[in-house]
C-alpha positions in Angstrom: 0.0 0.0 0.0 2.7 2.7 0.9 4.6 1.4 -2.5 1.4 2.4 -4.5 1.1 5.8 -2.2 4.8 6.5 -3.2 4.3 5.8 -6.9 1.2 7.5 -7.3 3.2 10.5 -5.5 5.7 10.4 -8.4 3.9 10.7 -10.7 1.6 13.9 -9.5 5.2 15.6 -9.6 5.1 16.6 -13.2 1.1 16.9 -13.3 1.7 19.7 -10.0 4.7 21.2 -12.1 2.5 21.6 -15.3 -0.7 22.9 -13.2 1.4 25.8 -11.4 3.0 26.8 -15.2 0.2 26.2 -16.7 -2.3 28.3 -14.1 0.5 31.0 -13.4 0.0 31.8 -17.6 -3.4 32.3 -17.0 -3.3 34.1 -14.4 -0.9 36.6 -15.6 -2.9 37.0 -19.0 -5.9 38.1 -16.3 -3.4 40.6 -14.5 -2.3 41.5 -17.9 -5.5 42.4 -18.7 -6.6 43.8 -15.6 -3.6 46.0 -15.6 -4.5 47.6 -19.1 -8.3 48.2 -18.1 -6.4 50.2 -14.9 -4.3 52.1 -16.9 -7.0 52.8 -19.6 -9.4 53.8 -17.0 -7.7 56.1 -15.3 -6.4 57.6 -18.7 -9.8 58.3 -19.3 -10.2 60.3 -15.8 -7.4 62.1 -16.8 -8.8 63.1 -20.5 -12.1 64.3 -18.3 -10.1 66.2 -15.7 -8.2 68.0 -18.2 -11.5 69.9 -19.2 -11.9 73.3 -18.3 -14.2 75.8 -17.3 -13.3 79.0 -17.6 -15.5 82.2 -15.3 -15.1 85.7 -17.2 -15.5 88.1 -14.5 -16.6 91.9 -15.5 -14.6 94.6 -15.3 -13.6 97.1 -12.0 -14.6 94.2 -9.9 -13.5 94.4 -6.6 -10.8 92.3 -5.4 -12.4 91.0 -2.3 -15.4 89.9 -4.5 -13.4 87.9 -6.7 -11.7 86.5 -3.7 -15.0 85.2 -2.3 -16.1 83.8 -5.6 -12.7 81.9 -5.7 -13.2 80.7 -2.5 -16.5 79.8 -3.2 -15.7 77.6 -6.0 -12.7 76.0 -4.7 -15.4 75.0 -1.7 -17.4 72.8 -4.3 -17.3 68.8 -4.5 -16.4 69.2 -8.6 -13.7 71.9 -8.2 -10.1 69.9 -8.7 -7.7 72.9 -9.2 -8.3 76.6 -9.6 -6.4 79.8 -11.1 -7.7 83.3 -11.1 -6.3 85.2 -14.2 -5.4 88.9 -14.4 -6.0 90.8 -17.4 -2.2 91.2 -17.6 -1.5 87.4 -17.3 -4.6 87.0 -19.8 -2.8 89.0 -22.4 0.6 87.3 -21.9 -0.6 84.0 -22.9 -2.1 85.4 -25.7 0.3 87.0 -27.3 1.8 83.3 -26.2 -0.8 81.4 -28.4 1.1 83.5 -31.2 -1.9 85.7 -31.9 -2.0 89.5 -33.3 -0.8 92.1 -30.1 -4.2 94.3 -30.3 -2.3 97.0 -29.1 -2.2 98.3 -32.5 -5.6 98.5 -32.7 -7.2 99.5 -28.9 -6.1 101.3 -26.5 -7.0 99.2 -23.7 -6.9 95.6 -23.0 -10.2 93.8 -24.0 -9.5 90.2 -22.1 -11.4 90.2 -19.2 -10.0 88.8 -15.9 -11.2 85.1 -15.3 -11.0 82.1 -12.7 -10.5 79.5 -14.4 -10.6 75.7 -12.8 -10.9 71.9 -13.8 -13.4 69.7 -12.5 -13.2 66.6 -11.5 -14.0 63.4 -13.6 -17.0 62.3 -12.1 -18.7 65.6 -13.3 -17.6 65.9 -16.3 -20.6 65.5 -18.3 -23.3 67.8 -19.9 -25.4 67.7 -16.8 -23.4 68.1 -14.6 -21.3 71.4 -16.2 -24.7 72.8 -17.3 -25.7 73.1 -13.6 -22.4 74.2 -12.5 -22.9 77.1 -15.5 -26.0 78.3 -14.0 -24.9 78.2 -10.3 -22.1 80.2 -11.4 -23.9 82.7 -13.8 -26.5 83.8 -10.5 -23.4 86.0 -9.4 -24.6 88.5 -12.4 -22.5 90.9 -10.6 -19.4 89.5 -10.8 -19.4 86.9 -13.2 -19.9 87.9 -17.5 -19.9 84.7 -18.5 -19.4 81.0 -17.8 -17.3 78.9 -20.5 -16.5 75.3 -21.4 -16.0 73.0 -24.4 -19.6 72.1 -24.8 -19.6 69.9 -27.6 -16.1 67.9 -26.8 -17.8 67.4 -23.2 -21.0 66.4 -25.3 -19.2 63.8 -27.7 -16.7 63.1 -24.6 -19.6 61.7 -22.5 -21.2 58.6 -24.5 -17.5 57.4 -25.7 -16.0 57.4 -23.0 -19.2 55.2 -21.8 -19.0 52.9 -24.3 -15.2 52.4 -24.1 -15.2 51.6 -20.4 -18.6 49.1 -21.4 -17.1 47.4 -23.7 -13.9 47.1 -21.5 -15.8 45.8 -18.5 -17.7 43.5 -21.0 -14.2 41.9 -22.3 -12.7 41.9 -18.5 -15.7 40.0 -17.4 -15.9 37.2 -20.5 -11.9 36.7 -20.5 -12.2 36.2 -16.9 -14.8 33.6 -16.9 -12.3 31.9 -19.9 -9.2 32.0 -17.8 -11.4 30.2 -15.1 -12.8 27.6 -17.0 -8.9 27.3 -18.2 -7.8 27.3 -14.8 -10.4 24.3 -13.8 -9.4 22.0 -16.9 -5.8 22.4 -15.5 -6.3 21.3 -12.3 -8.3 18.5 -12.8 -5.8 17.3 -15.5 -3.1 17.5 -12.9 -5.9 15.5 -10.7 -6.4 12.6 -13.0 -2.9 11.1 -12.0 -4.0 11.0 -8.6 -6.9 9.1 -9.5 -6.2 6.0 -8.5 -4.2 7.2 -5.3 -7.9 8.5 -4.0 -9.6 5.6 -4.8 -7.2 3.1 -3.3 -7.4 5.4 0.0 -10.6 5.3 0.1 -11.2 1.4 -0.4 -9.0 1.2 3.1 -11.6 3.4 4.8 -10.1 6.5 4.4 -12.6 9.3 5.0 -13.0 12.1 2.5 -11.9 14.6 4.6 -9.2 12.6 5.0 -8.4 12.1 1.4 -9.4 15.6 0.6 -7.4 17.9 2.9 -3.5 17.3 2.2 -4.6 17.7 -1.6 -6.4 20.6 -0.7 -3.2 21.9 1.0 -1.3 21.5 -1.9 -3.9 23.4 -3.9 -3.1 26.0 -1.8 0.3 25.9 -1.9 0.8 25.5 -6.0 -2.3 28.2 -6.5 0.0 30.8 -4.2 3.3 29.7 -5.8 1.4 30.5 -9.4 0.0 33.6 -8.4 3.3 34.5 -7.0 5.1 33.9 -10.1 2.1 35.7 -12.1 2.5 38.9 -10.0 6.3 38.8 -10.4 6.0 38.4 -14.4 3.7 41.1 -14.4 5.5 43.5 -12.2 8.8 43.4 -14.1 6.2 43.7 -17.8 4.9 46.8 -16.1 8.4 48.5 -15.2 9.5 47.4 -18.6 6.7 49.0 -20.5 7.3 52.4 -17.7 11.3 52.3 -18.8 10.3 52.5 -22.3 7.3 54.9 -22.1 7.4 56.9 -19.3 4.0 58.6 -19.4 2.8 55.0 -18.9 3.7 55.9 -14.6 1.4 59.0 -14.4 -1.3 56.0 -15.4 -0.2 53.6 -12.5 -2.0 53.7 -9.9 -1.0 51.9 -7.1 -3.6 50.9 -4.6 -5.6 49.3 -7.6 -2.7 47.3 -8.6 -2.4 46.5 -5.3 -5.8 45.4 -5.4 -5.2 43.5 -9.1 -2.5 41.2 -7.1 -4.7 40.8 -4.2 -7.3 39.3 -6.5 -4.9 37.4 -8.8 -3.9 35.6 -5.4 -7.2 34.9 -4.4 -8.2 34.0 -7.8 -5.8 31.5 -7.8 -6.0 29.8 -4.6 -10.0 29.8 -5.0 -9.3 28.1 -7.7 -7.1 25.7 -7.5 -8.7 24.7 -4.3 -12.1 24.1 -5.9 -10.9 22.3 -8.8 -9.2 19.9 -6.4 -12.0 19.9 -4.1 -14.6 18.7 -7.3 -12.1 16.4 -8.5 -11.8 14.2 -5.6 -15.2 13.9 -4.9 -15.9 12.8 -8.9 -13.1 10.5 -8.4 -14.9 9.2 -5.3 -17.9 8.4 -6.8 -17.0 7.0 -9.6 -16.4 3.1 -10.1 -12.6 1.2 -9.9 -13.4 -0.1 -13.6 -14.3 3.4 -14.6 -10.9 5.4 -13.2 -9.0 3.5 -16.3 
């Protein structure tokens, strides 16, 4: 009996040696993944956040009114960053922009001063601006008008909908693949053990008995490929980083904390239920029917 324990043993070797390469692929085509829909999420946030609304202010306003309407705007959930221009800075970039000095023309400057801010992501949409322009355009005696990109925000709103959709919609349906892929490996690896279950069970073994130091290998192999997944994926990401650098303003690192905390899970879950499902088929199935 121990003989057949020691073979069976030596021969789940290579089986446990192809299930951790062949689940620590998997899982670091999921991280792979799951790191691009990161990276192209919060490039989208920062396409949104780059939008900006710009408050022309009338002229001989006094400064402690424009100070208040500053303050009140930086106050607000959607303010992100704010700037109050002079008519002197407003001219400078300008003339900047390479446009005509109107100097020649007027005697006075004609840009009005302005605060201008960025809003966050989350209200970047048309709703959203269109009640921050009316909010802002009650302060008649202050403000001459309330600007924004209307149509980019317009066009900006629906596409950036669809993108992250059809993102999710990939992330979900390649995940549910990589599981199933996952499952097949593991019970591939299982099917050399087949007849090691069996035999312990025919000499009153109990299935918990059976079950748990395969379970506890499960463990161990779904960490060790996780593990290896994370470290693949870490060194593709610095790679990718060393070559294109804008690619680290993108990283974000409490959600890639989060990726690797669910790629570990992911494959422990995993391996531990394939193992779990393929001892008990084992078990119920016939001597005859394990060859």
């Amino acid at each position: 009996m121990a003989q057949i324990g020691k073979a069976s043993a030596k021969r789940s070797k290579p089986s446990y040696f192809m299930a951790i390469l062949g689940v620590s692929i998997v899982l670091f085509i999921v991280g792979l993944f799951g790191w691009l829909l990161l990276s192209a999420g919060h490039y989208i946030n920062q396409l949104k956040e780059e939008v900006q609304v710009q408050v022309y202010l009338n002229n001989k306003v006094a400064q402690e009114e424009i100070d208040s309407l500053k303050a009140y705007i930086a106050s607000q959930p959607y303010a992100k960053s704010i700037e109050f221009i002079d008519k002197e800075t407003a001219k400078k970039r300008w003339l900047e922009k390479g446009e005509t000095d109107f100097e020649e023309l007027l005697d006075e400057n004609p840009l009005p001063a302005s605060i201008d801010f960025f809003t966050k992501s989350e209200y970047v949409q048309k709703d959203s601006l269109a009640k921050i322009k009316t909010d802002l355009s009650q302060y008649s005696a202050i403000v001459q008008s309330v600007n924004y990109p209307a149509s980019l925000v317009e066009k900006m709103g629906p596409t950036m909908q669809w993108i992250l959709l059809a993102l999710v919609a990939l992330a979900g349906v390649f995940s549910v693949l990589c599981i199933v892929l996952i499952d097949n490996t593991i019970r591939l690896a299982m099917y050399s053990n087949r007849f090691l279950i069996k035999t312990m069970q025919m000499v009153g073994a109990t299935r918990s008995f059976i079950s748990r130091p395969m379970n506890l290998r499960a463990v161990i192999n779904g960490a060790m490929a996780a593990i290896i997944s994370i470290i693949l994926i870490y060194v593709l990401i610095m790679v990718f980083e060393n070559f294109v650098p804008y690619l680290k303003d993108l990283r974000d690192n409490s959600r890639l904390l989060l990726l690797f905390g669910f790629l570990f899970i992911l494959g422990i879950g995993i391996s531990v239920f394939s193992t779990q499902r393929s001892v008990i088929k084992y078990l119920k199935m016939k001597l005859d029917d394990l060859y």
